[in-house]
N, C-alpha and C positions, 0 to 999 in steps of 0.2 A: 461572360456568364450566359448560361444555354435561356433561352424563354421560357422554359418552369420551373419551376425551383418547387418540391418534395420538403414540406418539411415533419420532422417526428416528434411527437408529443405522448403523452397518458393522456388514458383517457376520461380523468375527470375533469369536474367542471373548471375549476379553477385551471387546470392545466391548459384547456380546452382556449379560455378566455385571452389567457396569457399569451398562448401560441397567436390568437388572432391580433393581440397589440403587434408581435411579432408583425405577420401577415399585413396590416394596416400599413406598419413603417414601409418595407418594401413597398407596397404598393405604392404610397408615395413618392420614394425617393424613383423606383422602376416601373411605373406605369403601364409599360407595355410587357413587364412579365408576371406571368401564370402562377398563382402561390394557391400548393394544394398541400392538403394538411391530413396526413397518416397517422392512425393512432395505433400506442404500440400497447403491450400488456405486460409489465414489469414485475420480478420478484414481489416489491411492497405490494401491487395491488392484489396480488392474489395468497401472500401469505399476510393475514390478518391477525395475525398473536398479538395478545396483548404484552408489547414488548418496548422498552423506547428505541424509538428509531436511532437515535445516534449512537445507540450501542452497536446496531448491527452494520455500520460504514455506510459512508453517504452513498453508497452505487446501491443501493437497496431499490431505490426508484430511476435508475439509470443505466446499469449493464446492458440489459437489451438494447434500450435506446443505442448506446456507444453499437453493440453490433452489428445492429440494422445499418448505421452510418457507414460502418466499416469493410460492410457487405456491399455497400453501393445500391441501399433498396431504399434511403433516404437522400437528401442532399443535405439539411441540415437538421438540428435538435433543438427544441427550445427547452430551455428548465430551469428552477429557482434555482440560482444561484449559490446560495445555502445550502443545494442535496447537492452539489458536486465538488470530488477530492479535488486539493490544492495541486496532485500530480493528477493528471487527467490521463486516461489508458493510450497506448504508443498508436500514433498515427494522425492523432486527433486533438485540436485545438481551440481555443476559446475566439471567436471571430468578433462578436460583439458584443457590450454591457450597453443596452439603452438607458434612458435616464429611469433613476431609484425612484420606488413608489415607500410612502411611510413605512421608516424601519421600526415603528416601535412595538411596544408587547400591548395585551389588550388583556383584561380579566370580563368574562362575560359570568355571569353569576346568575343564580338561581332566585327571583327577587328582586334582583337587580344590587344585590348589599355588594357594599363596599370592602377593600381587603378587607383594611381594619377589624370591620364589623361583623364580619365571618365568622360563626361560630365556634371554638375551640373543637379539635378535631373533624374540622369541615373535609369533604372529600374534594381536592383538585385533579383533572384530570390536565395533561400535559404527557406528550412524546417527546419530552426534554429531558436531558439529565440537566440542563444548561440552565432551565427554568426552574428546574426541579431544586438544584444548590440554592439559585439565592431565594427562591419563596424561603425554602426551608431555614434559609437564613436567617429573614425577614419574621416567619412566625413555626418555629419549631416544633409549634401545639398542632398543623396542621397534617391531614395525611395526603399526602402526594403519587396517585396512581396513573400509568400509562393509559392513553385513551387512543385508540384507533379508527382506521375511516376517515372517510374525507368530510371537509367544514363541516356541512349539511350534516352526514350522519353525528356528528361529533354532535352536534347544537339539539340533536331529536333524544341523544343520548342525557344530556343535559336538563332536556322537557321532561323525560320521562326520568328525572330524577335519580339516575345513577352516580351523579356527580353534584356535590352544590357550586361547583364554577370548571371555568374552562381559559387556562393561560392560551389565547394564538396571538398568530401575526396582524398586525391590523392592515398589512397590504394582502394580506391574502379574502380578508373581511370588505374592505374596499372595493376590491375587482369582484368580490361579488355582489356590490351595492348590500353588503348586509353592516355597515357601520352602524345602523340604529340599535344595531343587539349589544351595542357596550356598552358595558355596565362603567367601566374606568379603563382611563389609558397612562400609561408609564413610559416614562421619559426613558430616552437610549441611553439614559448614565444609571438612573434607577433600576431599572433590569436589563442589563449591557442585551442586548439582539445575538442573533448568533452571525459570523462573518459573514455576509454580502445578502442580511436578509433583508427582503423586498429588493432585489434586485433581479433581473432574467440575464441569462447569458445564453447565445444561442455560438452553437459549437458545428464544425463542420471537420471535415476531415484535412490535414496540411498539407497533401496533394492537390485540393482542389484551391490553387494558385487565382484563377478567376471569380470563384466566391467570397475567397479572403478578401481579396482586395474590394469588393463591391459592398459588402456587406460592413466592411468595417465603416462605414459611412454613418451604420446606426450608432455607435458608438457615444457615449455621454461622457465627456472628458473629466467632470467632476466625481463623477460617479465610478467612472476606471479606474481613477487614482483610491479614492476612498476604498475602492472594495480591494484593489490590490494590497494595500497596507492592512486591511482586516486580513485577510487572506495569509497575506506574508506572516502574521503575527501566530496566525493560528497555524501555521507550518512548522513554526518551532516548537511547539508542542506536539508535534506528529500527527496534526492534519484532521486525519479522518477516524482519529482517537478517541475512546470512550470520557477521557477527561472531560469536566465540564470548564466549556473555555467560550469565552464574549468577545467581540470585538464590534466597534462602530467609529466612523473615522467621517469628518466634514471639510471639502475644501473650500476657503475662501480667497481669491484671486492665488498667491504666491506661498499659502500657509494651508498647512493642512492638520488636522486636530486628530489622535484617535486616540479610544478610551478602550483600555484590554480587561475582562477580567478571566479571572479562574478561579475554581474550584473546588472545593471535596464532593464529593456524593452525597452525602450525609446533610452537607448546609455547614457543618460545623465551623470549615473555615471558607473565607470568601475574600479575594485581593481585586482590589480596582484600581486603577491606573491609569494617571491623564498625561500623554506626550504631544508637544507640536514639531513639528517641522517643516523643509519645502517640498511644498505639493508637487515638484518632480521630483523626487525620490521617496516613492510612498514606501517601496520593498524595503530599503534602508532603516525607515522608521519603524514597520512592523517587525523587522526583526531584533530591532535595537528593545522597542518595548517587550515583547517575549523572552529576548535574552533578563532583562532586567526582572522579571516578572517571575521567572525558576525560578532565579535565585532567590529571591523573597519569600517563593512558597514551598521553597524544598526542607525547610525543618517539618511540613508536615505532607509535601509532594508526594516526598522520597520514600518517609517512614510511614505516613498514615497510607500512602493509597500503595505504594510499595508495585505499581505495574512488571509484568514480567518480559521476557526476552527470550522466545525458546530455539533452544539449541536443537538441533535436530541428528547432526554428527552423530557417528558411530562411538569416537572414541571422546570420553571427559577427561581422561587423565592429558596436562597440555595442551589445553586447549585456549586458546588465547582468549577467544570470548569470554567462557565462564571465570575466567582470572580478573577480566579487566573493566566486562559489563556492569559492576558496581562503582566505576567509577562517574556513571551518571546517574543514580541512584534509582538503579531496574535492579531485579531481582533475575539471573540468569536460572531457565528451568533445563536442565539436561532431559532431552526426551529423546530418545535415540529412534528413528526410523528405520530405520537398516542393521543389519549385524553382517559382521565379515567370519566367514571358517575358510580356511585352507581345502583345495578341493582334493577329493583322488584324483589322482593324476594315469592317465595311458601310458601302457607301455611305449609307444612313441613320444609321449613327452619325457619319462623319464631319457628313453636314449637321447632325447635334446637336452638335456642336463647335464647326462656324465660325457659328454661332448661336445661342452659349451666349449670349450676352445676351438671349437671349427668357426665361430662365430667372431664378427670385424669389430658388431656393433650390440650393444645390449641395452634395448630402450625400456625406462620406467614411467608409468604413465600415474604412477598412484605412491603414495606412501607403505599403502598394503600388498600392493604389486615389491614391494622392497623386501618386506618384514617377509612374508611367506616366501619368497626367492628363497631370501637367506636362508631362511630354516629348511629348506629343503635342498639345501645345497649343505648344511652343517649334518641333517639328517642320512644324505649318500657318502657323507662324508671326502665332497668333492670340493674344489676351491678353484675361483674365477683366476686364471693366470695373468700375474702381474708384471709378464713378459713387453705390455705394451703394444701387443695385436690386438686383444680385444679392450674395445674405449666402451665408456659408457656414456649414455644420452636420461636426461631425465625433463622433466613438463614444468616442476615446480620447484620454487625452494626450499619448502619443507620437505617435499621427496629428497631432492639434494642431499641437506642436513643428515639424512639419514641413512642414505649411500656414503658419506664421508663417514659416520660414525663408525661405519661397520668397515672402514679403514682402505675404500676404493676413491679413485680421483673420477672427478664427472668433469667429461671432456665438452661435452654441451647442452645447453640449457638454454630454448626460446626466450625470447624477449617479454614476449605475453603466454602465461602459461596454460597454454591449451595446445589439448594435440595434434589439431590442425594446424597453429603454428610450429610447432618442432616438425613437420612432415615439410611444409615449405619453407625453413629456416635452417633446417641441418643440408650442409653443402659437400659433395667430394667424398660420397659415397655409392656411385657410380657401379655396378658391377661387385657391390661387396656384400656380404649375408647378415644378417639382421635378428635377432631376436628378440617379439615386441613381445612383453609380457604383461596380461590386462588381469582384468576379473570378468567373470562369466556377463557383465550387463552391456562389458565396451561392445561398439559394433568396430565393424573391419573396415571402418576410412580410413585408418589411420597407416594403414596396412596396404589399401590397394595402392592411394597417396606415394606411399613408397614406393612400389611396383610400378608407379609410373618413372619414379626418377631411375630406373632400372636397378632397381633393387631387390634383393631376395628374402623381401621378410616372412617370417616366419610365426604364428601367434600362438603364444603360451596360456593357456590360462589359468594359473597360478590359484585362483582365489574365488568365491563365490561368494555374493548379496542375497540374503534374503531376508524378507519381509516381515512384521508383526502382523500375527493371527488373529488377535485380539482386538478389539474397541480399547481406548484408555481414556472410562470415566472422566476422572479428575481433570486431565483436558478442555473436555467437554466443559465439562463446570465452569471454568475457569474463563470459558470464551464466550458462553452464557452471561457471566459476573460482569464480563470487559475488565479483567486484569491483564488482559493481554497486549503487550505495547508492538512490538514487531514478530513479525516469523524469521528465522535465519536458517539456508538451506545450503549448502556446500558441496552437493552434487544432485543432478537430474533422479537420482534414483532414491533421496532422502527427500524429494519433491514423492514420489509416486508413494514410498513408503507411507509418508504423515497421509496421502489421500487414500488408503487404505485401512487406517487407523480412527479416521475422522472425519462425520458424515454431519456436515452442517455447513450451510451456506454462508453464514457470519465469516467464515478463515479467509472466503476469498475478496472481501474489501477489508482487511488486516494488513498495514503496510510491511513490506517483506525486502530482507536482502540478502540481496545472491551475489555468491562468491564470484560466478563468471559469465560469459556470455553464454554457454551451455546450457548452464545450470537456468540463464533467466528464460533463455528460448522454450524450455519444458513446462516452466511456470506459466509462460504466454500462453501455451496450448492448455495447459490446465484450464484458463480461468483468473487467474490472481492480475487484478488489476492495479495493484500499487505496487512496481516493485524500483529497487533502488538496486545496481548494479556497482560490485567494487571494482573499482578504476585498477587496483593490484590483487589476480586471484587470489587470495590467500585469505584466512583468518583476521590478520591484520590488517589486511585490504577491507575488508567486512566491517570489523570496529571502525575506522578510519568513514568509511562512510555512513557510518550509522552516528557519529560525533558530527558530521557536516549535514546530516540530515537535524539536528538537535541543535546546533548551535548557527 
């Protein structure tokens, strides 16, 4: 570990304090190293809507942070524990959980009145959906409004009478020595906390092999385990999801205790849930209780909050998602980002048509690179010779599928379907001519690739992408509400599509899955920091990971 160590914080007070417990630990554990403290300015502190936070994804007060680290303009991050997703963005990992400060909830009140005694119709303010369920639970009569700003401002807001009370953390109220302001405190079974709150996690980047190791020193064993099982629990319900969802977990020596709950929006409904098991295997427990805990809540999960899943694909008809994403009780939304038309085609592309028999090898890189072939080979009224010179090569298996339909044999087909691998996986074509046939967005790797293996390819381009013009409302809406459970994107260019359509910073902490590594490399550069990658490109590969991200 170098002699200073940089670490990154917000710049409020509380953040401020926190970072310095931070600060304090090292300096005891490393006495002879330098701990200087950079404050950054994040998304939350500079958009101020009155909005609850957990609808807009925990990176609301973190993206920066993450980039500064990743930049190498920090060494490490400190932050509750609470604002950050259970998948943390690629490069970058959790180093240490010091020991937990009071997880429980606190009601500061106007008066000092107690819930109970709270007037019917009292206004609460609270950046929860999580508090927001079960107060509403608890008393239906009351109104429940987002409050924004840090403690301080929250508490002036309160003085001056905006609010007759205010749901926080009482570890956030402690480290600022303001615990005199509470009016009542609530037990962690009473209004479940949210996963690893009062807890700090300070994050570094998984390169830096010499910080990990030093820094895990700070580490609270009790406190790791517990927040891992909060953590795990709340993974099953997709993380960094508008659902309102609790977790709080105790260890003591070989047992460990955690209590799950979840939510409607509304208060109407509310499941609590108490499992033990052993404190070294807290992931185990948390998912066993989340799994247990759907199931219990899906006659009104499923139907009452009904989250969606949007399809971003060009084509609905066959499409495996929207057939199969009902089977975890999401509502699949077809939004298409992209449209494919057949392009005019050059008189030199047509003479590469009506003399596709000069050709060894004929590569399809797309389903739509198939469909538009065909039709322009039905349209010249010309036909692939099934003399057994020209082979074909295709990327996918649904491409495949659809070369067989149309009644040709595909002679090869990568292992992983991407066209970087069919360029380093097709063998013993040596000296032979090639016709790679894309859509106007492919670039030419795939192409020069060949040309190194001394091949003569040739690029068609078949087909063209283009864009929607338009804004689409309803979207919007819909990511404002938090009906939205995952994004699903199936090529890099149904990634640019939806960010041409959709102009709001909510989409990019929306857990998202991408058919391949392509398609997740364009989302990185976008922005989107949750995303889940299907181990088989396809459709099915997508479901298949979006059931292992759920279950």
């Amino acid at each position: 570990m170098n002699n200073k160590i940089v670490l990154g914080t917000r710049g409020s007070k509380l953040a401020l304090i926190q970072t310095e417990i931070v600060k304090k630990q090292i300096n005891t554990l490393f006495p002879s190293i330098q701990v200087l403290i950079k404050i950054i300015t994040t998304t939350g502190d500079k958009n101020m809507n009155p909005v609850p936070l957990d609808t807009v994804g925990k990176d609301w007060f973190t993206k920066q942070i993450d980039k500064a680290l990743l930049d190498g303009r920090i060494d490490a991050a400190v932050h509750s524990l609470k604002d950050l997703s259970e998948t943390l963005p690629k490069g970058l990992t959790i180093a240490a959980i010091p020991k937990r400060e009071d997880a429980k909830e606190a009601l500061v009140s106007d008066n000092n009145v107690l819930f109970k005694k709270l007037k019917k119709g009292a206004i609460i303010g609270t950046d929860s959906t999580r508090r927001k369920s079960q107060l509403l639970h608890k008393r239906p009569d009351l109104l429940v409004k987002s409050v924004r700003g840090n403690v301080l401002t929250r508490l002036e807001k309160l003085k001056d009478h905006h609010y007759d009370g205010l749901f926080l953390a009482v570890a956030g109220l402690k480290r600022l020595d303001l615990e005199h302001v509470i009016t009542e405190y609530f037990s962690e079974k009473n209004i479940v906390p949210a996963p690893g709150q009062g807890a700090l996690a300070v994050v570094v980047r998984k390169d830096r092999k010499d910080l990990l190791t030093s820094l895990k020193k700070l580490n609270h064993l009790e406190t790791l385990r517990a927040v891992k099982a909060e953590r795990a629990f709340s993974k099953v319900f997709g993380g960094g999801c508008s659902m309102p969802i609790g977790a709080y977990a105790t260890c003591k020596k070989e047992t460990i205790q955690l209590t799950g709950m979840v939510g409607s929006l509304d208060g109407k409904y509310v499941i609590k849930e108490t499992i033990e098991g052993k404190s070294n295997k807290p992931i185990t427990l948390g998912k066993e209780l989340g799994i247990r805990m759907i199931k219990k809540s899906s006659p009104w999960y499923t139907l009452y909050e009904r989250p969606y899943v949007v399809i971003t694909r060009p084509e609905k008809e066959g499409s495996y998602l929207m057939k199969n994403i009902p089977q975890f009780g999401l509502q699949p939304l077809f939004y298409p980002t992209i449209s494919i038309k057949k392009v005019r085609l050059t008189e030199q592309d047509r003479e590469f048509i009506k003399n596709v028999e000069q050709f060894d090898w004929i590569i399809f890189t797309s389903k739509n690179g198939v469909k538009y072939f065909m039709q322009t080979l039905s349209d010249l009224n010309i036909s692939i010779p099934n003399n057994g010179k020209t082979s074909i090569a295709v990327v996918g298996e649904s491409t495949e599928k659809l070369v067989k339909e149309y009644g040709f044999t595909v002679s090869f087909r990568p292992k992983h379907f991407t066209s970087a691998n069919l360029s380093q996986e097709i063998n013993n074509i040596k000296g032979k001519k090639v016709l790679l046939v894309q859509g106007n967005l492919s670039n030419s790797t795939t192409a020069k690739e060949l040309q190194k293996k001394g091949v003569e390819a040739i690029r068609l381009i078949i087909y063209k992408t283009e864009f929607p013009k338009k804004k689409n409302p309803q979207l919007e809406d819909l990511i404002k509400q938090q009906k939205i459970k995952y994004l699903t994107f199936s090529s890099p260019s149904t990634v640019k599509g939806f960010l041409k359509t959709v102009k709001n910073d909510m989409v990019f902490s929306l857990p998202v899955i991408s058919i391949g590594p392509t398609t997740t490399k364009e989302l990185e550069k976008c922005g989107f920091n949750h995303i889940y990658t299907a181990d088989t490109y396809t459709e099915k590969g997508m479901y298949v990971k979006m059931r292992e991200i759920l279950v």
